[in-house]
Biopython code that builds the backbone (N, CA, C, O; Angstrom):
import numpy as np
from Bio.PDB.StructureBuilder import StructureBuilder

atoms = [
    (1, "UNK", "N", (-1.714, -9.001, 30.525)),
    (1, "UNK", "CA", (-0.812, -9.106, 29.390)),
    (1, "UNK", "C", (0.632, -9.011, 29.859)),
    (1, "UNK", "O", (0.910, -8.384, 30.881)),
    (2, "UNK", "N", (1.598, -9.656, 29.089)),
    (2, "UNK", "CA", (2.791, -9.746, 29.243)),
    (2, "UNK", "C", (3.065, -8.466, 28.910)),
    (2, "UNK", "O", (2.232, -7.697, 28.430)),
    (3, "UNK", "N", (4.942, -8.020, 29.296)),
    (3, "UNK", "CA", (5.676, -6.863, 28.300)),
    (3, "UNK", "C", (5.780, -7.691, 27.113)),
    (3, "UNK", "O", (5.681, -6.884, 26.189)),
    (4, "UNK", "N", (5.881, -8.501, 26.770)),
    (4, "UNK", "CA", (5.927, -9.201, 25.478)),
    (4, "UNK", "C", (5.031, -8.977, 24.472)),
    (4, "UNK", "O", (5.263, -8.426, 23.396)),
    (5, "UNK", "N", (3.544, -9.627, 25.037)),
    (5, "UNK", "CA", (2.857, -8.932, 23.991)),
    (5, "UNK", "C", (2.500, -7.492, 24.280)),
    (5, "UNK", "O", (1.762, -7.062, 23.394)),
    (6, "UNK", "N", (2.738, -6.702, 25.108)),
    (6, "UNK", "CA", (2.960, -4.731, 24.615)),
    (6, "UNK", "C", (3.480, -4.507, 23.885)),
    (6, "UNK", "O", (3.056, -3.422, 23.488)),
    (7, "UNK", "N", (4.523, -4.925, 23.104)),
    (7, "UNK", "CA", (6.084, -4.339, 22.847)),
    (7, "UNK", "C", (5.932, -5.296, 21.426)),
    (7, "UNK", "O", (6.785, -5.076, 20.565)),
    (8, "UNK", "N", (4.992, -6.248, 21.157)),
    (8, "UNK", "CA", (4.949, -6.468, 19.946)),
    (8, "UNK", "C", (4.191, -5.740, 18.898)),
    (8, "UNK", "O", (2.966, -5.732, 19.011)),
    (9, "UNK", "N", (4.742, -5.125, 17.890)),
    (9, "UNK", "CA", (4.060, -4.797, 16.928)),
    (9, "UNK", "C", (3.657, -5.705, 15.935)),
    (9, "UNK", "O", (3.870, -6.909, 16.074)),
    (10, "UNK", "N", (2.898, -5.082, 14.601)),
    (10, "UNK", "CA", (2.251, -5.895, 13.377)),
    (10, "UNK", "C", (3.280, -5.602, 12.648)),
    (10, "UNK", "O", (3.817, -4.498, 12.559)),
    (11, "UNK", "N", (3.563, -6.548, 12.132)),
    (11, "UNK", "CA", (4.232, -6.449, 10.805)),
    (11, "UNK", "C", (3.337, -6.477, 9.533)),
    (11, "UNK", "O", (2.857, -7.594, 9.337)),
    (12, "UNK", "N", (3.027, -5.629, 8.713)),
    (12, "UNK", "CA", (2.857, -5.479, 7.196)),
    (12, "UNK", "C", (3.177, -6.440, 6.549)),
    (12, "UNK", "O", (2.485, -7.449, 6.417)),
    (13, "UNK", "N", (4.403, -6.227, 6.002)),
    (13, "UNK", "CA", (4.555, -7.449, 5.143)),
    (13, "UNK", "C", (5.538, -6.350, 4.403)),
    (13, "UNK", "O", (5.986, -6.755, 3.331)),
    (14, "UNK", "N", (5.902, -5.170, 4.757)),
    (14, "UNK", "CA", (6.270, -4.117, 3.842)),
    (14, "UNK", "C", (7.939, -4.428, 3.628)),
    (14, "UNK", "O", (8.706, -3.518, 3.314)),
    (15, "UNK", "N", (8.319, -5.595, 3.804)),
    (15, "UNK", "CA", (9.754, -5.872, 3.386)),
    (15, "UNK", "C", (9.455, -6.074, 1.578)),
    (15, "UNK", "O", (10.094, -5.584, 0.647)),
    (16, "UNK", "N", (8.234, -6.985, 1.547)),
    (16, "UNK", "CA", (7.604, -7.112, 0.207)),
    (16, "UNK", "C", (7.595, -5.561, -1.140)),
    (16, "UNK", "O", (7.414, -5.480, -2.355)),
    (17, "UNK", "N", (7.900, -4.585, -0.022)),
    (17, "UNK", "CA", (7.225, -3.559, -1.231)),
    (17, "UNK", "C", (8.614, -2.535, -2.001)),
    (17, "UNK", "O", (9.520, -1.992, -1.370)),
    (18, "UNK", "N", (8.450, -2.513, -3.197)),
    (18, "UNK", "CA", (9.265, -1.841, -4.120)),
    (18, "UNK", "C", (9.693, -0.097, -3.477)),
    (18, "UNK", "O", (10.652, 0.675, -3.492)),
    (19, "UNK", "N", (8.448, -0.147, -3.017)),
    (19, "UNK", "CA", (8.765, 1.475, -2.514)),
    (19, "UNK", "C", (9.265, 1.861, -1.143)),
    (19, "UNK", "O", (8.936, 1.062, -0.266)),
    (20, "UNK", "N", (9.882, 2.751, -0.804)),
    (20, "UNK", "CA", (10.848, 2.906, 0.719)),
    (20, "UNK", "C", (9.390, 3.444, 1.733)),
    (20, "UNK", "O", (9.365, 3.175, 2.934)),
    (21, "UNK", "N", (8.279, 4.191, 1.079)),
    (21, "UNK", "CA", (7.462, 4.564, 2.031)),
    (21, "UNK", "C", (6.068, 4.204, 1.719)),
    (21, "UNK", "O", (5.680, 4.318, 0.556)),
    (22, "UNK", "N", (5.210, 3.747, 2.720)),
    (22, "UNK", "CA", (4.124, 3.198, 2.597)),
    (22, "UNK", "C", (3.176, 4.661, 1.844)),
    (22, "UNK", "O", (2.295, 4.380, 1.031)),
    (23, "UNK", "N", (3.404, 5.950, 2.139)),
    (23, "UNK", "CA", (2.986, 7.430, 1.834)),
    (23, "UNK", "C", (3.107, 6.604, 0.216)),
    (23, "UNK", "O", (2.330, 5.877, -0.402)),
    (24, "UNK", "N", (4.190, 7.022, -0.009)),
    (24, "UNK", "CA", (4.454, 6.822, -1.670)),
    (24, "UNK", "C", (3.614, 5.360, -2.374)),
    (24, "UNK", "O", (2.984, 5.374, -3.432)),
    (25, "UNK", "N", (3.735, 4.612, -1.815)),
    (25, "UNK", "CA", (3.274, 3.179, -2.240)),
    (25, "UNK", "C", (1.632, 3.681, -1.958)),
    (25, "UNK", "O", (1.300, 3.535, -3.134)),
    (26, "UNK", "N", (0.807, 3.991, -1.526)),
    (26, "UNK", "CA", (-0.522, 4.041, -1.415)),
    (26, "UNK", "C", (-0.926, 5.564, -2.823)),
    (26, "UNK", "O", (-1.948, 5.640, -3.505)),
    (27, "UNK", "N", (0.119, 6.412, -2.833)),
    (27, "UNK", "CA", (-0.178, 7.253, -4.001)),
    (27, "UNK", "C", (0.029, 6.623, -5.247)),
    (27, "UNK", "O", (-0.602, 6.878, -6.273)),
    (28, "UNK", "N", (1.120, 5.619, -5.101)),
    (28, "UNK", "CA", (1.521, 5.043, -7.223)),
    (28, "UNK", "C", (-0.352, 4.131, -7.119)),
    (28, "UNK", "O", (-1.138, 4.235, -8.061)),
    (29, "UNK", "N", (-0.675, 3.398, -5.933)),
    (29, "UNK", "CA", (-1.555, 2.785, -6.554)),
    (29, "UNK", "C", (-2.782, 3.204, -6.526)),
    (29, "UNK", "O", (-3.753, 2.524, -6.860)),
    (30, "UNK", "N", (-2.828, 4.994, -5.900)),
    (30, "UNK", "CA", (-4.078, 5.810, -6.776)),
    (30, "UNK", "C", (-3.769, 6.143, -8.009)),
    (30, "UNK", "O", (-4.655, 6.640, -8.703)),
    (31, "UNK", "N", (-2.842, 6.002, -8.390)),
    (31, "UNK", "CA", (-2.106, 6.643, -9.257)),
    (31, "UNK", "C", (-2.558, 5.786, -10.789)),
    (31, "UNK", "O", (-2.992, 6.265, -11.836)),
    (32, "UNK", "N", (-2.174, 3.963, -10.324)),
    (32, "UNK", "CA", (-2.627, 3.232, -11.361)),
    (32, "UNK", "C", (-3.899, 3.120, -11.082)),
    (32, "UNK", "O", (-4.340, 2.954, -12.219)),
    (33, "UNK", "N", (-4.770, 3.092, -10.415)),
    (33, "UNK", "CA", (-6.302, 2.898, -10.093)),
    (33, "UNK", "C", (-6.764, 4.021, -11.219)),
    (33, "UNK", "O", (-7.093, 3.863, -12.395)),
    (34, "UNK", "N", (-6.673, 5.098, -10.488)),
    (34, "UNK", "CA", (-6.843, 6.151, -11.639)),
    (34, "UNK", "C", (-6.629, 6.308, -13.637)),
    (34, "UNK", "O", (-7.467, 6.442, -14.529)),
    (35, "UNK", "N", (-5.405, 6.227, -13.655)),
    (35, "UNK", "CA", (-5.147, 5.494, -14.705)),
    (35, "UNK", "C", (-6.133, 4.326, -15.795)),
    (35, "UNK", "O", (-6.641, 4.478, -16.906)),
    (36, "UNK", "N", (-6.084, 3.300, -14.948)),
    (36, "UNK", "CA", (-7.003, 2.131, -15.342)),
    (36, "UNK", "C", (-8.285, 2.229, -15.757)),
    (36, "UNK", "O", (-8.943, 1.737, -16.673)),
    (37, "UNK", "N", (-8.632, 3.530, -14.216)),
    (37, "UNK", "CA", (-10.329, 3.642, -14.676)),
    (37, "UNK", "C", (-10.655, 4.779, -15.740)),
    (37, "UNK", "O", (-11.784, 5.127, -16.084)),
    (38, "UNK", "N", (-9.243, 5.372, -16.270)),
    (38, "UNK", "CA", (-9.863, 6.402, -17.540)),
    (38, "UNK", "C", (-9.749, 5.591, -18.839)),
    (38, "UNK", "O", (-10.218, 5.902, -19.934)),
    (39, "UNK", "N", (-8.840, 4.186, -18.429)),
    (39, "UNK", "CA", (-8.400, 3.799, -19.695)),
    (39, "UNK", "C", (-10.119, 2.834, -19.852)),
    (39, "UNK", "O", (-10.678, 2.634, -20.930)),
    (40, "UNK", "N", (-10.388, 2.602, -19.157)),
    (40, "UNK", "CA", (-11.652, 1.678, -19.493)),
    (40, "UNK", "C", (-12.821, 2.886, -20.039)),
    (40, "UNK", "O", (-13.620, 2.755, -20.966)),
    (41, "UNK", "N", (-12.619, 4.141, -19.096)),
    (41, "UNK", "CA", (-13.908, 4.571, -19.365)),
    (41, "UNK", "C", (-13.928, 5.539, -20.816)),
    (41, "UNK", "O", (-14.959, 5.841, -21.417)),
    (42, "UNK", "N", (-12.489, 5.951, -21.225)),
    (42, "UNK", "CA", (-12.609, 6.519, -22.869)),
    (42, "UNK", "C", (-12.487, 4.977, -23.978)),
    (42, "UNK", "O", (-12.763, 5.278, -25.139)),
    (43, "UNK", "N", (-12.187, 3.686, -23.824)),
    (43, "UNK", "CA", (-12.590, 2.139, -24.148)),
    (43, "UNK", "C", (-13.921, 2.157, -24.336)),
    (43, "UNK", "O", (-14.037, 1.665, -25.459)),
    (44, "UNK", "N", (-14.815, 2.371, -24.010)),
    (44, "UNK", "CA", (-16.225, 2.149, -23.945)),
    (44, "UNK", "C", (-16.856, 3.308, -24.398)),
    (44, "UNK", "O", (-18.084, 3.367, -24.438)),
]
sb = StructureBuilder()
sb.init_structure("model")
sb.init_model(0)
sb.init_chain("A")
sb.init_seg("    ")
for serial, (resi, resn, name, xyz) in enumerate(atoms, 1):
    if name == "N":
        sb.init_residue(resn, " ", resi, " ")
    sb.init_atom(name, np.array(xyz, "f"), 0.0, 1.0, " ", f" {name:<3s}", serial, name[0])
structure = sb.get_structure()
């Protein structure tokens, strides 16, 4: 392998995301998951 590909990382895509930390962004969407699944399960 090159130093080139060592020294490359993955990019995410996290320019895309509303929130400054991936921490925070993975809690809002337990957050709506959660949410969603009480709203269906008192619905039924």
């Amino acid at each position: 392998m090159s130093d080139e590909e060592n020294t490359l990382q993955y990019d995410r895509g996290s320019a895309l995301s509303i929130f400054g930390s991936d921490r925070k962004e993975d809690f809002m969407a337990l957050v709506f998951a959660l949410i969603i699944a009480f709203a269906v399960y008192v619905s039924y």
